[in-house]
C-alpha positions in Angstrom: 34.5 -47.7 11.5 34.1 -45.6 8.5 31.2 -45.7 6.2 32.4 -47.6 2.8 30.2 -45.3 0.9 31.5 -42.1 -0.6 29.4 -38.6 0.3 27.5 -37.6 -2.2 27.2 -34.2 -3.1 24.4 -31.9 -2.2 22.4 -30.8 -4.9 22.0 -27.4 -4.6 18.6 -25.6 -4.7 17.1 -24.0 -8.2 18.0 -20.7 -8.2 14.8 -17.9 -8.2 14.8 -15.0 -10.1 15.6 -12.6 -7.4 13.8 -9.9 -9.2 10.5 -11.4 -8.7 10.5 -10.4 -5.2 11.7 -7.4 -5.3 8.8 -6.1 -8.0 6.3 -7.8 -6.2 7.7 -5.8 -2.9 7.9 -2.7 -4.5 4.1 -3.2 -5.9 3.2 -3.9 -2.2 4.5 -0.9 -1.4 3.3 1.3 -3.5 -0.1 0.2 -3.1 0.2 0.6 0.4 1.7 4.1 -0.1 -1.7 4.9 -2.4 -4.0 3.4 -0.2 -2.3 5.6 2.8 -2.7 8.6 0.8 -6.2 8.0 0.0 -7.4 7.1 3.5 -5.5 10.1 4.8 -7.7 12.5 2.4 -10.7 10.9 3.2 -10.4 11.4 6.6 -9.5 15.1 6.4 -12.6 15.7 4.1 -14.5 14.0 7.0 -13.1 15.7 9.7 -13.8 19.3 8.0 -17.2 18.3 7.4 -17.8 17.1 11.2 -16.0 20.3 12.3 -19.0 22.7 10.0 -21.4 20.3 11.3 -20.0 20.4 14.9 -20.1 24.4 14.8 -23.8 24.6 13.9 -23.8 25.4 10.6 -25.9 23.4 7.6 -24.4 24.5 4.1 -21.4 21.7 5.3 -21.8 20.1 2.1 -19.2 21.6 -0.8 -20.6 22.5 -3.8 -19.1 22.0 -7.7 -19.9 25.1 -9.4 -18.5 25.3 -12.8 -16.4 28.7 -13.5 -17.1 31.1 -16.0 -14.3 31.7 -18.3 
């Protein structure tokens, strides 16, 4: 037996701006990328230190002295 009724058809989903998730993917990123970068240059500047400190020496600690132009 077939059904009487006819098919109906299927409504088809609301398009997204498919934009949206590629900026919000791309800000992901590069916050990743910054937060990499920054964690990489902390831990060099850490490591330095540990290797003056490590080797005995106590003026490990770099000092800002202005130039004189």
């Amino acid at each position: 037996m077939s059904d009487p009724r006819p098919a109906l058809p299927k409504p088809e989903p609301p398009e997204h701006d498919s934009r949206r998730g590629a900026l919000i993917g791309l800000v992901v990123i590069a916050l990743l990328v910054i937060a990499g970068y920054w964690l990489v240059n902390s831990l060099r500047e850490e490591g330095q230190r540990e290797d003056c400190m490590a080797s005995g020496r106590t003026n490990c600690v770099p000092l800002d002295i202005p130039r004189k132009n």
